[in-house]
NUPA-973104 format. One record per residue: x, y, z of N, C-alpha, C, O in turn; residue number from 1. Coordinates in Angstrom, 3 decimals, decimal comma, always signed. Layout:
<pt <X; Y; Z>; <X; Y; Z>; <X; Y; Z>; <X; Y; Z>; NUM>,
...
***
This chain:
<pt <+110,705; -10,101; +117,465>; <+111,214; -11,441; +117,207>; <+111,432; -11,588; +115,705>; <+110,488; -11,319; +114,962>; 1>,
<pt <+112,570; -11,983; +115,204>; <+112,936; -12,382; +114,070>; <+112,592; -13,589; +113,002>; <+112,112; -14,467; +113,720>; 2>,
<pt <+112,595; -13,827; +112,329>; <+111,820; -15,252; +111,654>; <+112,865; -16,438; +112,092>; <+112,579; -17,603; +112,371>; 3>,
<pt <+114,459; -15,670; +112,069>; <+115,139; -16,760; +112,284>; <+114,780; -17,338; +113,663>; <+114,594; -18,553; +113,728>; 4>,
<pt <+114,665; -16,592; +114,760>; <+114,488; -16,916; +115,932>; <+113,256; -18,164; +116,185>; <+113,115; -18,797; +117,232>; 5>,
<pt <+112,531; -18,297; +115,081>; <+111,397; -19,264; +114,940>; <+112,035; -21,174; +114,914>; <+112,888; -21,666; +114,176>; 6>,
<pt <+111,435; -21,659; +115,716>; <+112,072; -23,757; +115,419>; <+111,448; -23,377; +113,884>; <+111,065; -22,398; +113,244>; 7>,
<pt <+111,601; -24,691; +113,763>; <+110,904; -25,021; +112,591>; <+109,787; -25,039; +112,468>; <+109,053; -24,440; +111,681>; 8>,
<pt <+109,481; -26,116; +113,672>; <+107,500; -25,480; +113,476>; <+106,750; -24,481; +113,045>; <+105,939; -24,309; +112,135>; 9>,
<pt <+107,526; -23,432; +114,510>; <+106,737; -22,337; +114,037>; <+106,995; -21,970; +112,773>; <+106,181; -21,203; +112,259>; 10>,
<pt <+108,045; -22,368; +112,054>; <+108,161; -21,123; +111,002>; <+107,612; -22,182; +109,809>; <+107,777; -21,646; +108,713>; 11>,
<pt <+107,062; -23,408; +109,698>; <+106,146; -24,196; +108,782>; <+104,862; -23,713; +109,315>; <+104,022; -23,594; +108,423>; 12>,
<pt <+104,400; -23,363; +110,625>; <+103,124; -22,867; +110,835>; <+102,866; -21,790; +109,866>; <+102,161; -21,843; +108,858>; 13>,
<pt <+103,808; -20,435; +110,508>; <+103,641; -19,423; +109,792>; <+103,863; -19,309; +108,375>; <+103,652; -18,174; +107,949>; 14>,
<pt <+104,218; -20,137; +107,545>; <+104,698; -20,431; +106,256>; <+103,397; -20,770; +105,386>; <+102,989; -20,267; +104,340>; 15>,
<pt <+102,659; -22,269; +106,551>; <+101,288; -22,837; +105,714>; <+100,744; -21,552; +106,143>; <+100,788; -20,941; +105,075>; 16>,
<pt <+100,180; -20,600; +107,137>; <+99,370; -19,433; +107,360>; <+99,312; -18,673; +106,051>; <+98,373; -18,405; +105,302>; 17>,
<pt <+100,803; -18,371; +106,001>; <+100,762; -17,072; +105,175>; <+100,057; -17,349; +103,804>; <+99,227; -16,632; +103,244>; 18>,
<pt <+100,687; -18,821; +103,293>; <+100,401; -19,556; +102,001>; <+98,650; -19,491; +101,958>; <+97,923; -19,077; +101,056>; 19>,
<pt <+98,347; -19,984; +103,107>; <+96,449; -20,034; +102,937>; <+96,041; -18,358; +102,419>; <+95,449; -17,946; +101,421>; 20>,
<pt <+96,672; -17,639; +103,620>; <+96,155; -15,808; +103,358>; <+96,248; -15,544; +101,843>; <+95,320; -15,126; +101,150>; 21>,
<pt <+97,737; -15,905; +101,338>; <+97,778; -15,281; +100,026>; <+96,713; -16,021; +99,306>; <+96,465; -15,332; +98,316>; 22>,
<pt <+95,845; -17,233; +99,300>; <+95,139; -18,279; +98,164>; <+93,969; -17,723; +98,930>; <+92,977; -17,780; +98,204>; 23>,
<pt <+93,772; -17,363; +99,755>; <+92,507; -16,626; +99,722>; <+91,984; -15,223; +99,156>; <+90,937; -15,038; +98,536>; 24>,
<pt <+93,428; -13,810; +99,688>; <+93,247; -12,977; +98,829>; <+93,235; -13,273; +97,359>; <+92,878; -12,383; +96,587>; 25>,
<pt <+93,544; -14,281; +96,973>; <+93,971; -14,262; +95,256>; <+92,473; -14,226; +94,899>; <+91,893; -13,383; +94,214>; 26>,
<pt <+91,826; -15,630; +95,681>; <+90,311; -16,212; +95,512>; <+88,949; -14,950; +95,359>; <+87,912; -14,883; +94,698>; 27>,
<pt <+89,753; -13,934; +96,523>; <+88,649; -13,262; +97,141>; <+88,858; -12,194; +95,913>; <+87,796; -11,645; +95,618>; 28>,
<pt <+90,109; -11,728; +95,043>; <+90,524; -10,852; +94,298>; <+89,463; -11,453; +92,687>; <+88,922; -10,538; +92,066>; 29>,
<pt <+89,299; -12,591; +92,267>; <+89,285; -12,830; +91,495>; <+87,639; -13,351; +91,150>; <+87,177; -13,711; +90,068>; 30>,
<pt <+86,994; -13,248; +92,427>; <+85,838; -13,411; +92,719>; <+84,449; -11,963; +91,342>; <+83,486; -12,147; +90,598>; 31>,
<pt <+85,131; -10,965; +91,716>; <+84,061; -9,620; +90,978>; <+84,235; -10,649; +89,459>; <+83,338; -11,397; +89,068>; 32>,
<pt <+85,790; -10,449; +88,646>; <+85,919; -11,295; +87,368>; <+84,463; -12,416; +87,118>; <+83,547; -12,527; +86,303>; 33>,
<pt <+84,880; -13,021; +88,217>; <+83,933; -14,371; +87,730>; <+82,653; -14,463; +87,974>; <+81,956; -15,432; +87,676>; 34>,
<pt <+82,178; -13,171; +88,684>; <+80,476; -12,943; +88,668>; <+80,571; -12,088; +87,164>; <+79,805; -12,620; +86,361>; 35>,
<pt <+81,089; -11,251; +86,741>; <+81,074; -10,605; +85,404>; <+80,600; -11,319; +84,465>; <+79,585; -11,184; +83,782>; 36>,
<pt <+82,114; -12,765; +84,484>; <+81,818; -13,549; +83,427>; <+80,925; -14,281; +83,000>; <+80,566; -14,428; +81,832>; 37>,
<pt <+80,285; -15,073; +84,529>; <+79,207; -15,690; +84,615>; <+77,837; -14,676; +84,041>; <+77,052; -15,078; +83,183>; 38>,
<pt <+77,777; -13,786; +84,471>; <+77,022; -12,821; +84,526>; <+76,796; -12,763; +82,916>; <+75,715; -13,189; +82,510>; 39>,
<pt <+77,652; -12,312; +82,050>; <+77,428; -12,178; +80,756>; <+76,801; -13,408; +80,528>; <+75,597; -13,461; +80,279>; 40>,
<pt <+77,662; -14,614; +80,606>; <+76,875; -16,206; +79,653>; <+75,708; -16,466; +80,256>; <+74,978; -17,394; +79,909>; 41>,
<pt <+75,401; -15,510; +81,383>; <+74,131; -15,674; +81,679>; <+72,731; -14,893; +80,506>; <+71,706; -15,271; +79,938>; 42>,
<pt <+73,635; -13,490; +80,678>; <+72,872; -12,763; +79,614>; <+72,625; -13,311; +78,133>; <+71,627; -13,100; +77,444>; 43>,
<pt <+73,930; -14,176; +77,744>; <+74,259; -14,963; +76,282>; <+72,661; -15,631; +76,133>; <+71,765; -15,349; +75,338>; 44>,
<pt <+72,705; -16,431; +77,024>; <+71,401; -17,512; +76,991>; <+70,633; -17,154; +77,400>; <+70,061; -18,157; +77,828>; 45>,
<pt <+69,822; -15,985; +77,754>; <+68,562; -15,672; +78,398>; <+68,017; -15,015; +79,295>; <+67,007; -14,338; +79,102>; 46>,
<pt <+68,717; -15,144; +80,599>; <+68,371; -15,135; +81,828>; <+68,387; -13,906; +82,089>; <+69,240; -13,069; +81,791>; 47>,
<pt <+67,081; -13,752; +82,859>; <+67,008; -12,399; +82,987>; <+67,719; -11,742; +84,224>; <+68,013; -12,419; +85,209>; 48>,
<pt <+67,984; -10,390; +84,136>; <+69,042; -10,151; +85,068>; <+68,625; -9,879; +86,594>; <+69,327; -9,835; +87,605>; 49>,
<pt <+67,488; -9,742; +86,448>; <+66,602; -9,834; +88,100>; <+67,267; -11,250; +88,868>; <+67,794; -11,251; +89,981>; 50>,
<pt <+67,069; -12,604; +87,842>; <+67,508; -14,129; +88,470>; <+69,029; -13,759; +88,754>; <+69,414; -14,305; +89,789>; 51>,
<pt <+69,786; -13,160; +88,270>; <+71,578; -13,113; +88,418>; <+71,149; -12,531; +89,814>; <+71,497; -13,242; +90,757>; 52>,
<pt <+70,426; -11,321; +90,160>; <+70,512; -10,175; +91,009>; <+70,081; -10,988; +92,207>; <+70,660; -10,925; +93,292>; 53>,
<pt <+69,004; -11,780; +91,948>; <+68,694; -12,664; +93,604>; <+69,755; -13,673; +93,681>; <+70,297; -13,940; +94,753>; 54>,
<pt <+70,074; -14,256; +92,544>; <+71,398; -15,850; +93,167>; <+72,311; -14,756; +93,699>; <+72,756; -15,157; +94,773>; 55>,
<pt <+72,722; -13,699; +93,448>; <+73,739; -12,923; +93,969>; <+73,245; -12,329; +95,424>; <+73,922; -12,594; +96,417>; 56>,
<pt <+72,296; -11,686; +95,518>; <+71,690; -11,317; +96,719>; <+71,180; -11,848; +97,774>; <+70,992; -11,258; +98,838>; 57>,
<pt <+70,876; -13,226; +97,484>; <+70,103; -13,807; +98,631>; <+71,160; -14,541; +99,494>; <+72,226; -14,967; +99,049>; 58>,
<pt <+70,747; -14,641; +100,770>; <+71,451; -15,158; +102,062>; <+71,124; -16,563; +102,087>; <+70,020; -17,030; +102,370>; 59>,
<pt <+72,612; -17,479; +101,633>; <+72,123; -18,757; +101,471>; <+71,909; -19,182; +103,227>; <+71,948; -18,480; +104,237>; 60>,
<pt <+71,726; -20,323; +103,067>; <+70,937; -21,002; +104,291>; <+72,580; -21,909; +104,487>; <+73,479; -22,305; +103,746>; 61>,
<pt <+72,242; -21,909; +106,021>; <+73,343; -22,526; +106,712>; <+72,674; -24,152; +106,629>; <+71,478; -24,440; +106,587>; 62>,
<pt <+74,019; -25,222; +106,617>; <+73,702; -26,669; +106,958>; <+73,066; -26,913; +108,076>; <+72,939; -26,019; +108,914>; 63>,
<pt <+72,670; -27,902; +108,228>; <+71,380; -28,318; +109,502>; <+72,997; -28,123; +110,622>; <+74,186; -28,256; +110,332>; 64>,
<pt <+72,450; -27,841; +111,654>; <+73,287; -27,619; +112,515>; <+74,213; -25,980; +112,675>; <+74,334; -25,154; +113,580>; 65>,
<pt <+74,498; -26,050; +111,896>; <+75,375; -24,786; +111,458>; <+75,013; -23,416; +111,571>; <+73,827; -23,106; +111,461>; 66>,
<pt <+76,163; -22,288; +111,844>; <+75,082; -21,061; +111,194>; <+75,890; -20,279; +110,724>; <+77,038; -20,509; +111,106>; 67>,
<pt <+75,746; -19,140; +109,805>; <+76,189; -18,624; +108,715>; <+76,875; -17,008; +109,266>; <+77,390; -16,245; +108,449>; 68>,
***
């Protein structure tokens, strides 16, 4: 099936889809960067790198109801 072959709907469905996929890979791409960065101004001020290693490691807890 062709894109043209799509109404409109579908092809605003598949349009917002694709749009979310790409803003997530970007998110998910840009994610290592911003533990780095954090990571250093962590080191700047103090913190020892064991505390970076558990906020990074530990399995946060799901909302009441919820599960992870």
């Amino acid at each position: 099936m062709s894109i043209r072959d799509l109404s409109d709907e579908e092809l605003t469905t598949r349009y917002t889809e694709a749009n979310e996929e790409l803003a997530r890979r970007r998110r998910v791409a840009a994610i290592p960067q911003e533990i780095s960065d954090l990571a250093q101004q962590g080191r700047e001020i103090g913190v020892a790198d064991s505390v970076m290693v558990e906020a990074i490691t530990r399995t946060p807890e799901a909302p009441a109801g919820e599960e992870l």
